[in-house]
N, C-alpha and C positions, 0 to 999 in steps of 0.2 A: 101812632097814638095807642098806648095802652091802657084795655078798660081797667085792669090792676090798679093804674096809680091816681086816677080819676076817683074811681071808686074810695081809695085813701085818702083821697084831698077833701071828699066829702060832696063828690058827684062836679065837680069841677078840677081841669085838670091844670097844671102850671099854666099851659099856652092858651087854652079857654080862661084863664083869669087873665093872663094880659090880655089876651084880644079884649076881654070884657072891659077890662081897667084903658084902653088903648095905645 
């Protein structure tokens, strides 16, 4: 998990938006 690309997606990161989206 890199905080870099978290921080570019706008504090969520690809795999925390799927998990979120499930």
């Amino acid at each position: 998990m890199s905080e870099q690309g978290t921080k570019k997606s706008g504090g969520l990161s690809r795999r925390d938006f799927l998990k979120l989206m499930g």
